[in-house]
N, C-alpha and C positions, 0 to 999 in steps of 0.2 A: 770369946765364945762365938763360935759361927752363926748367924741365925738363915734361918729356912726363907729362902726367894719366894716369893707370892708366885704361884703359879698361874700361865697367863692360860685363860679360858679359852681365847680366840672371839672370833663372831656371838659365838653360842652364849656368852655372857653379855652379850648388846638389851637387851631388856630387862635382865633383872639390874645392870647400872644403870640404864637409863631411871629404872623407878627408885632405885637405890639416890641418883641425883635429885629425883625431884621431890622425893620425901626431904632430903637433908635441905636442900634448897630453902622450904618451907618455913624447917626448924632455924636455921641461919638468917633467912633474913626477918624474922619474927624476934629472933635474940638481938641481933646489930645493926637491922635494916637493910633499906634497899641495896644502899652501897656497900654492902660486905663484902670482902675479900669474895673472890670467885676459889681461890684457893681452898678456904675454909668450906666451901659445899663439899669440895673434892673430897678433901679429910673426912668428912662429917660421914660421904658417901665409902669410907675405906675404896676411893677409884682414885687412879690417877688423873694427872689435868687434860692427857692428849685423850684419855676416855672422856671429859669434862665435856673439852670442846668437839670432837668429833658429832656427842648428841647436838650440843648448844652453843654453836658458834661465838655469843656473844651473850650478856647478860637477860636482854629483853626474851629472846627464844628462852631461855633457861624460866623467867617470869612468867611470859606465855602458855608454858606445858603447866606450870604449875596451878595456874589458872584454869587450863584446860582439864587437871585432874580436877579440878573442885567443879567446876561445870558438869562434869561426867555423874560425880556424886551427886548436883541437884538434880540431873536428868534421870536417873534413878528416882531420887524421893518422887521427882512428876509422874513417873509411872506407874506410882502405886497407886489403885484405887480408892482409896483414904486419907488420901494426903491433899492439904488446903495448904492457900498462897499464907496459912498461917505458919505451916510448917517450913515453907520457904522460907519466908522474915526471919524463923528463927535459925533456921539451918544456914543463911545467909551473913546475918548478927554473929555467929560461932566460925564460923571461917574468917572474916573480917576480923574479930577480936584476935584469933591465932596465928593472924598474920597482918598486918596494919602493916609495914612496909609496903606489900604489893598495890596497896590502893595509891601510895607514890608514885610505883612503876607504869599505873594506868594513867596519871593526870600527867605525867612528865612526858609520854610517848602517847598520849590518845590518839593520833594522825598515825604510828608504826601501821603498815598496813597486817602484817604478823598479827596486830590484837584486832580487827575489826573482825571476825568470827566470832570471837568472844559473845559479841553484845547480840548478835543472831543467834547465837546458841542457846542466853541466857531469855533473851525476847521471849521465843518460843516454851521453854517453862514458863514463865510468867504466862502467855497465853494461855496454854494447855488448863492453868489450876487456876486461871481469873474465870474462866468458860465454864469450867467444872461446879465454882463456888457459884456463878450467877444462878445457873441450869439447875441449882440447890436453894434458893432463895440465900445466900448465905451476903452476897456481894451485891449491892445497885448495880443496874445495868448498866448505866452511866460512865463506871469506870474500864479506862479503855488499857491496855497491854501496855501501852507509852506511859497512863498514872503509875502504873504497878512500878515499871523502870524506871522513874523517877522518883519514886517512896523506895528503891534498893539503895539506886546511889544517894538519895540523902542518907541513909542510916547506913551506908559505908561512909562515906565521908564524917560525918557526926561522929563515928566510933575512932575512925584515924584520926581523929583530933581529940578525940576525950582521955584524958587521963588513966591510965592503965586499970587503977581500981575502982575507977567509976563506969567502966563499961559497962558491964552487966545492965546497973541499975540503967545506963544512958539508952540502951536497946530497949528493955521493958518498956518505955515512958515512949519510948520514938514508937514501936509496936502498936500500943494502946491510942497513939493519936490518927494513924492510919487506919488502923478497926474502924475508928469512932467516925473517919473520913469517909472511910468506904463500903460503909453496912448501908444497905437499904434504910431508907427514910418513910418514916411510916405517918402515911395520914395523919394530918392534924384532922381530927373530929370538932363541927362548929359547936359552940356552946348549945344546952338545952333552951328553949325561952321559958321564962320562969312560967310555971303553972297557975292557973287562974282561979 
């Protein structure tokens, strides 16, 4: 029985493979990790491999966009005018648990000059919603865009190492000791002197 040749698109289908790679990307290496087959994104994306590599030359580019789509969606949540560096932690914590591979692809290649955007992309949310919470009494002033970066990647790192059905619970707990870091500190009032 004959089957029907996939009919090729040309250029005009260059974006929707491309997203088509980076969503499956995602899903693959969150099922087998970093190192999965490059093959198995292709499959997962119904693209061939020479559409694979035309977008993503090599593993890390393919890592990087996918990176760069999650970045896209926090710069969204900073946009909104309702949105607190709480709603990042947790929109943060949900990307990291759905994909724990890529926090490999960043400690293995941190120097790749490809990922150094990344952390200016993500800086500047962190800025944006640490400035908004101060400006609100919600944050101590004290806490500078460099804390906020360093309470992400601890609680990306702590979740790539926690055990698959402890995550949840692992982010809550990492969450609530950050809050409790980074809320303004409220006068200690002196004692009354006893009355006479």
């Amino acid at each position: 029985m004959p089957t029907k040749a996939k009919v090729n698109l040309g250029p005009s289908a260059g974006p929707a493979n491309r997203a088509a790679l980076i969503a499956a990307a995602r899903d693959v290496f969150a099922e087998a990790g970093f190192m999965a087959p490059l093959s198995s994104v292709a499959r997962r994306a119904s693209v061939g491999q020479g559409s694979l590599y035309r977008h993503f030359p090599d593993r890390i580019a393919l890592a990087v966009a996918v990176f760069d789509d999650n970045i896209t969606a926090l710069e969204e949540l900073g946009a909104r005018t309702d949105s607190t560096l709480v709603d990042l932690f947790d929109s943060v914590a949900e990307q990291v648990i759905a994909s724990t591979a890529l926090i490999d692809m960043i400690l293995s290649e941190r120097n790749d000059q490809r990922a150094e955007h990344l952390a200016t992309r993500m800086t500047a949310v962190a800025a944006a919603l640490l400035a908004r919470d101060q400006d609100q009494g919600r944050l101590a002033l004290h806490v500078e865009p460099a804390d906020i970066m360093l309470a992400i990647s601890m609680l990306a790192m702590l979740l790539a190492r926690t055990p698959d059905g402890e995550r949840t619970e692992a982010a809550t707990r990492a969450r609530a000791i950050f809050r409790a870091a980074f809320v303004p500190v409220q006068p200690v009032q002196p004692p009354h002197p006893p009355k006479k």
